[in-house]
LUMVEX-599017 format. One record per residue (C-alpha): x negated, y, z negated; residue in three letters. Coordinates in steps of 0.05 Angstrom, whole numbers, padded with zeros to 5 digits, always signed. Last residue first. Example, Ala and Ser with C-alpha at 12.3 -4.5 7.8 and 13.67 -1.06 7.14 Angstrom:
2
-00273-00021-00143SER -00246-00090-00156ALA 
END
This chain:
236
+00002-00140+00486UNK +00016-00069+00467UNK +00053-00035+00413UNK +00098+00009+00414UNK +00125+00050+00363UNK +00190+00060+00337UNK +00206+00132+00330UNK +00241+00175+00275UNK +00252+00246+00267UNK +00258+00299+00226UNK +00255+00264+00146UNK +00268+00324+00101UNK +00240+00320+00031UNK +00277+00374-00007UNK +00276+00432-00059UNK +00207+00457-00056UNK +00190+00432+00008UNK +00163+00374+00042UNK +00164+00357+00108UNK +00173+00291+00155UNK +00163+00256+00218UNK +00167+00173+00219UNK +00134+00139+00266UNK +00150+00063+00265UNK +00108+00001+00265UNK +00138-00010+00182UNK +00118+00056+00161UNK +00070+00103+00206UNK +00064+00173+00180UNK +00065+00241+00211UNK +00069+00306+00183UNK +00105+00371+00196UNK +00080+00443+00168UNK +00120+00494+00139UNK +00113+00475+00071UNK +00041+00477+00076UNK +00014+00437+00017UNK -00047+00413+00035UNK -00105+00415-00018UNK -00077+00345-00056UNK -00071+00315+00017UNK +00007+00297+00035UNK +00027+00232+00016UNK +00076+00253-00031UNK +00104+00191-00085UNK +00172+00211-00054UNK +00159+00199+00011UNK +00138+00123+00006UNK +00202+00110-00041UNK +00248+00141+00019UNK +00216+00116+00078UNK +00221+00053+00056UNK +00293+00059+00030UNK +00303+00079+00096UNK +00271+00021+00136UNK +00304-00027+00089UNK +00373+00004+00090UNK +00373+00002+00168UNK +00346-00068+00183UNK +00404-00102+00133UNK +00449-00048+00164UNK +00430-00062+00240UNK +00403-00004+00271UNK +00436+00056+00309UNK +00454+00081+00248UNK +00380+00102+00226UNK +00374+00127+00289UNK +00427+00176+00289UNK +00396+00197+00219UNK +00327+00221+00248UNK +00358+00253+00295UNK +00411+00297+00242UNK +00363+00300+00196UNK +00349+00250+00131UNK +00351+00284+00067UNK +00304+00254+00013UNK +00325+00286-00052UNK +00270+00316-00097UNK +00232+00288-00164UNK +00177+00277-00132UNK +00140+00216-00159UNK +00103+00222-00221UNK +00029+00217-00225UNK -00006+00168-00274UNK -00059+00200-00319UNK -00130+00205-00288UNK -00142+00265-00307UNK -00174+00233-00373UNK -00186+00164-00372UNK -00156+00124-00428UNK -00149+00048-00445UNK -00115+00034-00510UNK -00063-00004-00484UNK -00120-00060-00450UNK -00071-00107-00409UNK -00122-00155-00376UNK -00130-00207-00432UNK -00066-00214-00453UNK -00029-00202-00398UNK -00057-00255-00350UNK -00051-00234-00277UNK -00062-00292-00238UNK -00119-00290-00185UNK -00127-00281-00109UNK -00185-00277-00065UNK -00221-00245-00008UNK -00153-00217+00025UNK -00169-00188+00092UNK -00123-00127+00105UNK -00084-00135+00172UNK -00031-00078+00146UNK -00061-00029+00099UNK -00052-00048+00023UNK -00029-00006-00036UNK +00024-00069-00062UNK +00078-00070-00096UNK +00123-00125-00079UNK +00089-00198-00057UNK +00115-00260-00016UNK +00057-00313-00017UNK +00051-00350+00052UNK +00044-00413+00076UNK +00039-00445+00148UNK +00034-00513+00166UNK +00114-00502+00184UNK +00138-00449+00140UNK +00127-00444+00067UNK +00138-00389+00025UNK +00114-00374-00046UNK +00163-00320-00083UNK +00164-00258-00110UNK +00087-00241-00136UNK +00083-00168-00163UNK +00015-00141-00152UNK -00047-00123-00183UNK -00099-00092-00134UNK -00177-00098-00132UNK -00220-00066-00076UNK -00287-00083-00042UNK -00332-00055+00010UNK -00391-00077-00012UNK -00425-00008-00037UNK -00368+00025-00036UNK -00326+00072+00000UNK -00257+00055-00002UNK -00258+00097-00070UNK -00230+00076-00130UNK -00262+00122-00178UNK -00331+00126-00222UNK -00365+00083-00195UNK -00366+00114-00135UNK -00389+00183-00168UNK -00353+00234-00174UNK -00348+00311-00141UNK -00293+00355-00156UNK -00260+00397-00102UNK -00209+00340-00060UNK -00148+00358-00111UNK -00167+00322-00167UNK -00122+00266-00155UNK -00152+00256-00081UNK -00215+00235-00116UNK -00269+00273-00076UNK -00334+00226-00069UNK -00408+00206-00085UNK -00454+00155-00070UNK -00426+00146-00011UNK -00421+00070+00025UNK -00422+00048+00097UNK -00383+00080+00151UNK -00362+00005+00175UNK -00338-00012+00113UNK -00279+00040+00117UNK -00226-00001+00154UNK -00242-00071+00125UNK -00237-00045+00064UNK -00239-00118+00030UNK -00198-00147-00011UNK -00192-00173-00088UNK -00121-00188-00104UNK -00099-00193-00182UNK -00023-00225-00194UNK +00041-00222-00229UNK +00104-00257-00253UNK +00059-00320-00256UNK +00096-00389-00257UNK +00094-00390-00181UNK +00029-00399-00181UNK +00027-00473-00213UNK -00001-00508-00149UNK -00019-00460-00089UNK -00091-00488-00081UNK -00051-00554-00076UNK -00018-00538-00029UNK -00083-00525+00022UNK -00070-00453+00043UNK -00147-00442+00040UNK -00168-00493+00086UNK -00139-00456+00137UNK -00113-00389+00130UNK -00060-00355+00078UNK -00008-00305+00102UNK +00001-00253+00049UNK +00061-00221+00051UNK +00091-00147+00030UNK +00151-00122-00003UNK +00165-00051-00020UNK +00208-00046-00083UNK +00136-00026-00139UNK +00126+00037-00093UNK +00073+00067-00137UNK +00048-00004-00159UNK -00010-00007-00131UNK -00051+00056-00119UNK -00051+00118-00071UNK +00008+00088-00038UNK +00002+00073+00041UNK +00026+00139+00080UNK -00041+00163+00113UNK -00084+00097+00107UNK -00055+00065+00165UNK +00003+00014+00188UNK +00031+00005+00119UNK +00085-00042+00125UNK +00052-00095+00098UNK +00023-00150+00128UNK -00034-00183+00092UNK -00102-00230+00109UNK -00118-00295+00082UNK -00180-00332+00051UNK -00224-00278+00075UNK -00292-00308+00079UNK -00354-00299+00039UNK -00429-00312+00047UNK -00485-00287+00006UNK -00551-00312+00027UNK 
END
C-alpha cells in the first residue's frame, strides 16, 4: 500500500484559486513559507539547501482531489474551448492529485523547534500540503530546446494599476512596511489578469482574496482599477 505524508504545508497569500498565478514564477516578488512538520524539519534534512538559488515542490491539490480526476480538460490559455487531455496540461485534476512547482528559495528560517524555508514565486493556495522538496539543478532540468506550441509564456498587462479613492484611503491607513507590501501585491497579481480567458467584461467587478483581504477590481483597456479593499475576518 502506498502511503505518503505531507512533510510541510505553505502560506502564501493566495487565499483561493481565483487570484493565485496560473504558474510559478508569474509573480517572481511575492514571498511565501513553507513551515516544515515533525520529523521532517529534522536539521539535518535542511543541511546544504541553502546553497541552491532554486527549488522543485511536489504538492498535492488538496482543494480539487476530492472531485476526483477528468480525463479531459479546458486549459485556461486556450480560452476554456479546446479539449486536452490531463496529460497533456497542468490541470488540478489528476489522477493523484499532484502538482510540481519551481521556486525561488530566499532564506531558511528557524524559530524555536520550528523551521521554515522562505520562498518567492510560488503558484500555491494557502494551507497547501507540500509532499516533497528538491533542488533545482540547472543542468539537468533546464531543457532550451523545449517547445510546446500555444503554450508560449503570457505577458503581463502592460497597463497602470490605479488604486481608487476607497481603496487608496485604506492603503494609507496602514503601516508603510504593511502598506507597500499589500499594494505591490495587489499590483503584480493584477497585472498577470486573473480574469477567465472567455470573460472579459469591462464593465464587470471581480473579487479576489490576497493576503486575508478582499480586494475589488476591473480591467479595462487602458487601466486596472483597484475599487475597494476589505480585510477579512476570520473566525476562531
Amino acid at each position: 500500500m502506498l502511503e505518503i505524508e505531507p512533510i510541510g504545508y505553505i502560506q502564501s497569500p493566495f487565499g483561493e484559486k481565483f487570484g493565485a498565478p496560473r504558474q510559478p514564477g508569474l509573480a517572481p516578488s511575492v514571498r511565501s513559507y513553507i513551515e516544515l512538520v515533525e520529523p521532517y524539519n529534522d536539521p539535518d534534512a535542511l543541511r546544504g539547501i541553502v546553497q541552491c538559488s532554486h527549488l522543485w515542490l511536489i504538492f498535492h491539490f488538496s482543494e480539487t482531489a476530492k472531485a476526483g480526476w477528468k480525463p479531459l480538460t479546458r486549459p485556461p490559455r486556450l480560452g476554456g474551448n479546446e479539449k486536452l487531455g490531463v496529460y497533456a496540461t497542468r490541470s488540478t485534476h489528476r489522477p493523484n492529485a499532484l502538482g510540481l512547482s519551481a521556486v525561488k528559495l530566499e532564506s531558511v528560517e528557524t524559530i524555536g523547534t520550528k523551521r521554515r524555508l522562505v520562498i518567492s514565486g510560488a503558484d500555491l493556495i494557502n494551507g497547501t500540503p507540500i509532499i516533497d522538496i528538491k533542488p533545482y539543478i540547472p543542468y539537468a532540468d533546464c531543457i532550451a530546446e523545449a517547445q510546446y506550441p500555444g503554450m508560449e509564456q503570457p505577458h503581463a498587462l502592460n497597463l497602470p494599476v490605479n488604486f481608487l479613492d476607497q481603496a487608496q484611503r485604506f492603503i494609507t491607513s496602514l503601516e508603510k512596511r504593511v502598506a507597500d507590501e499589500l499594494s505591490s501585491l495587489i499590483s503584480e497579481v493584477l497585472k498577470q489578469d486573473p480574469r477567465p480567458a472567455y470573460q472579459r467584461d469591462e464593465l464587470r467587478i471581480y473579487g479576489v482574496e490576497l493576503a486575508s483581504h478582499n480586494v475589488k477590481f476591473r480591467i479595462s483597456e487602458v487601466a486596472i482599477e483597484v475599487i475597494d479593499i476589505k480585510p477579512i475576518a476570520r473566525s476562531l
